[in-house]
N, C-alpha and C positions, 0 to 999 in steps of 0.2 A: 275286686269289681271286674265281673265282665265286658268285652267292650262287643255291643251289637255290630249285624251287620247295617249300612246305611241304608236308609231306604231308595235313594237316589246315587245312580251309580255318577263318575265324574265324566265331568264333557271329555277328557281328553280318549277317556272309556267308551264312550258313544259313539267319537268319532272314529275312533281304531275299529271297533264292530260295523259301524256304516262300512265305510273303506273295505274291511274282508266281506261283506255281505253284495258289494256293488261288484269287487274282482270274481267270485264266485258266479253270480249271474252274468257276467261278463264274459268269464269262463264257458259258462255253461251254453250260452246263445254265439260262443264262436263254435263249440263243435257241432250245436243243431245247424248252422248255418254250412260248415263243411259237410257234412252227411246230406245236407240236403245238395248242395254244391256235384257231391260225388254221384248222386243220385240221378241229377239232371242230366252230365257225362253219358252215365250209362246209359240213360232214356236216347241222348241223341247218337250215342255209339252204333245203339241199336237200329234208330231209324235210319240212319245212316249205311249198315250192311242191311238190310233186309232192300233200301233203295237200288244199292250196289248189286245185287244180286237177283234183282226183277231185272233189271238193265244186263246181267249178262244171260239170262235166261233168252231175253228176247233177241242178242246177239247171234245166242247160238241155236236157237229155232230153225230149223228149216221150213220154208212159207211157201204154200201153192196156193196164188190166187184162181179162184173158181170165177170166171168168167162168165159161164150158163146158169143158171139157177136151179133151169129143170132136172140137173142132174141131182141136184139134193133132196127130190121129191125120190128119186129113186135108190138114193142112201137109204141103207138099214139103220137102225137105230144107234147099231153100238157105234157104228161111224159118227153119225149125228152126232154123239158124246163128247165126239174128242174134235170136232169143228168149233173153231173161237174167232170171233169178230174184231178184226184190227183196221186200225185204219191203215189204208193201205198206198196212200197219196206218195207218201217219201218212199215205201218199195218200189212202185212206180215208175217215179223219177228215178232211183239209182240202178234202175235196172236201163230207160231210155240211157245214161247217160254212158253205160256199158256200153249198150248196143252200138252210141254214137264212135266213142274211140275203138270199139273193134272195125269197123267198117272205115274207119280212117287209118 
């Protein structure tokens, strides 16, 4: 006599398969959670030098405020191109603040 297989597997069977099917998904949502983790990093590495690198741009800019306006009627175009609107409130000030300790 053969002996079949059972139709019903045994609890201790079920819960051994729970268990590796729970550490598996477990598994699997800690590495999407680091990849996404790593991902984030990168995103803010990024914004991070791209900030750093506006800020030394405009460090190292050399800035002539235009005082007249009517002279930029008489700029030629390709001038006009390379003219950019800053505010110019803090160059301003750290330029009086020069002028004041030089004359002191």
């Amino acid at each position: 006599m053969t002996m079949d297989k059972a139709l019903r597997t045994s609890w201790e069977r079920k819960m051994k398969e729970r268990q590796e099917k729970k550490l598996v998904k477990d598994f699997a949502r800690q590495l999407e959670e680091e990849k996404q983790r790593e991902r984030e990093e990168k995103k803010q590495r990024r914004r991070d030098n791209l900030k750093r690198r506006l800020e030394n741009e405009r460090k190292a800019e050399v800035v002539q405020v235009i005082r007249n306006p009517i002279k930029l009627k008489r700029a030629k175009k390709k001038q006009l191109r390379r003219i950019e609107k800053r505010d110019t409130l803090t160059l301003l000030q750290k330029q009086q603040a020069q002028r004041k300790t030089v004359k002191e």
